[in-house]
N, C-alpha and C positions, 0 to 999 in steps of 0.2 A: 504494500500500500504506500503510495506517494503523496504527500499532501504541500500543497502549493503556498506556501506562509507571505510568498511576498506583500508589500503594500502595493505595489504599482503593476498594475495588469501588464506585460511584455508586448500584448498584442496591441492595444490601444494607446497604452503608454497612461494610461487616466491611474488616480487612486482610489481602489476598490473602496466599494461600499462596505462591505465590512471592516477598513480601516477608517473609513469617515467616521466611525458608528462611534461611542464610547465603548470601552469594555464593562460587559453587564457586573458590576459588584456581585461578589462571589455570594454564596449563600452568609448568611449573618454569621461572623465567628463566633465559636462560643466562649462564652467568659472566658477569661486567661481567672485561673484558679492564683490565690497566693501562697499556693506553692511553688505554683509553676515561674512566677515571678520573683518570687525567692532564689530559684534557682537559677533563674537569669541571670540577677545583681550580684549573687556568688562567683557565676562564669563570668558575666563580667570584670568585677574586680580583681578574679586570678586574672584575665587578658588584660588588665592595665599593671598590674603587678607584674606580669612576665614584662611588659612592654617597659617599665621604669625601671627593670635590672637592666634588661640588653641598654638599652640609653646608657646607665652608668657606668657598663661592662665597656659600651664602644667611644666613652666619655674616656675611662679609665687607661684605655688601648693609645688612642690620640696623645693622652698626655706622655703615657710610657716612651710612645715610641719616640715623640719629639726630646723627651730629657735625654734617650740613647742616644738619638739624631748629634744632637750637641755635643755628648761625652764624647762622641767617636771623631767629631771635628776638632775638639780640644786637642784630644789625645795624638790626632795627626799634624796639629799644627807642633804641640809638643817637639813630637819627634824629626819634623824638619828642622826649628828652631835647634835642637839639641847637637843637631848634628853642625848646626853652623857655628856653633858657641870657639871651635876652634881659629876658625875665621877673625872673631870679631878680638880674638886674645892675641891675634897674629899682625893684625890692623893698629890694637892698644899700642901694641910694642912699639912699632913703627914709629907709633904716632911720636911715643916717648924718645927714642931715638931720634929723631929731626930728621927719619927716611923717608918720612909721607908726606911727598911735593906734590905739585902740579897736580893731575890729571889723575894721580892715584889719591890723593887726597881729596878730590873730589867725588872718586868711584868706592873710596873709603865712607866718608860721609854721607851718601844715597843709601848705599850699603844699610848704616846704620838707624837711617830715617827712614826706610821700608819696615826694617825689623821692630822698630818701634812704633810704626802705623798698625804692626799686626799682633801687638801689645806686649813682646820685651822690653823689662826696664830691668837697669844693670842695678845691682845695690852691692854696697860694702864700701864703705867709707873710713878713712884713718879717722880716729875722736867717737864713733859713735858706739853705743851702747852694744856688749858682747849678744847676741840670741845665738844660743844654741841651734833650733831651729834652722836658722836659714847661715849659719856661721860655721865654718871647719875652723877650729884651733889645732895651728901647726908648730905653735911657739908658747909658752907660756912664763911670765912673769911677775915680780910686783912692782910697785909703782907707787910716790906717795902722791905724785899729780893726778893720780886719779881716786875716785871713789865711791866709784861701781866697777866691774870687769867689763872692761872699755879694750877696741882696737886699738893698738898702737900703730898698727902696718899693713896693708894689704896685700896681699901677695898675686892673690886675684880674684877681680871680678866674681861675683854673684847674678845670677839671673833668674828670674820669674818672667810667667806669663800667667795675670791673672792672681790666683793665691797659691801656682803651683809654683814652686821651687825646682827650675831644671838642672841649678847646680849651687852648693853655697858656695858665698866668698873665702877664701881662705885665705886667714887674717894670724897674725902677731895679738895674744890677748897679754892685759896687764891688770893684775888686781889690785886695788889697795892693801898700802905696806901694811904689815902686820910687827912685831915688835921681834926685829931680828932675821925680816925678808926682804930690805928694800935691799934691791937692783940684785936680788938672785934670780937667775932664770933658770929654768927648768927644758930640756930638750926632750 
């Protein structure tokens, strides 16, 4: 049996009368019982409950992936930056020595204003306060001009990107003298 559902007769091209028509209203439903209603607001509210985990589940997915996203471009810029740290101690020298003229002292300088566009900052300073942390003690001493354990020297450069430490400075420490340490040093 074939039955023909179109609206539009093929032959004539017009819109049958039975689509002109309304559709007759089904016979009268019967009450919805409140049970049976009951049971609807129950499956409903599991289907808005399963509906606001996955949201929180594909909310929670989003955010994961973006913090890995970041970690993993950290971690790559790290590792180029790490590997240039030889570079930039080799350019120091120069610089110290009065080898870096011209054209190299300007390929010196680019050099180091790239690297700190892509967030290297050097630290370790002679005077400033000893951290463990981001400091290698290669030296150690006392001192009465000082009165915290203070750099006296640097030996070299420190570098970060961001609050990660790609290498400490490694520094000359001095402590204040103690009664029977001034100017021993310790190797």
């Amino acid at each position: 049996m074939i039955r023909n559902n179109r609206k539009i007769d093929p032959e004539t091209h017009e819109v049958r009368a039975e689509a002109k028509a309304p559709a007759e209203a089904p016979a009268a439903a019967a009450p919805v019982a409140d049970a049976d209603a009951a049971a609807l607001d129950s499956r409903l509210a599991e289907r808005t409950r399963d509906l606001q985990r996955l949201q929180a589940e594909y909310a929670n997915y989003r955010k994961r992936v973006e913090r890995d996203r970041v970690a993993v471009r950290e971690q790559a810029l790290s590792n180029v930056l790490s590997e240039l740290l030889p570079v930039l101690d080799d350019i120091g020298r120069a610089r110290e020595h009065g080898e870096l003229t011209g054209g190299f002292a300007k390929v010196g300088e680019s050099l180091e204003a790239t690297l700190g566009k892509l967030g290297l900052e050097s630290f370790g300073t002679k005077g400033e306060p000893f951290d463990p942390t981001i400091h290698e003690a290669l030296m150690h001493s006392y001192s009465a001009e000082v009165t915290e354990p203070t750099c006296i020297e640097v030996f070299l450069a420190g570098y970060r990107v961001g609050e990660r430490v790609l290498r400490p400075a490694r520094v000359a420490v001095a402590e204040p003298a103690q009664d029977g340490d001034v100017d021993q040093t310790d190797n």
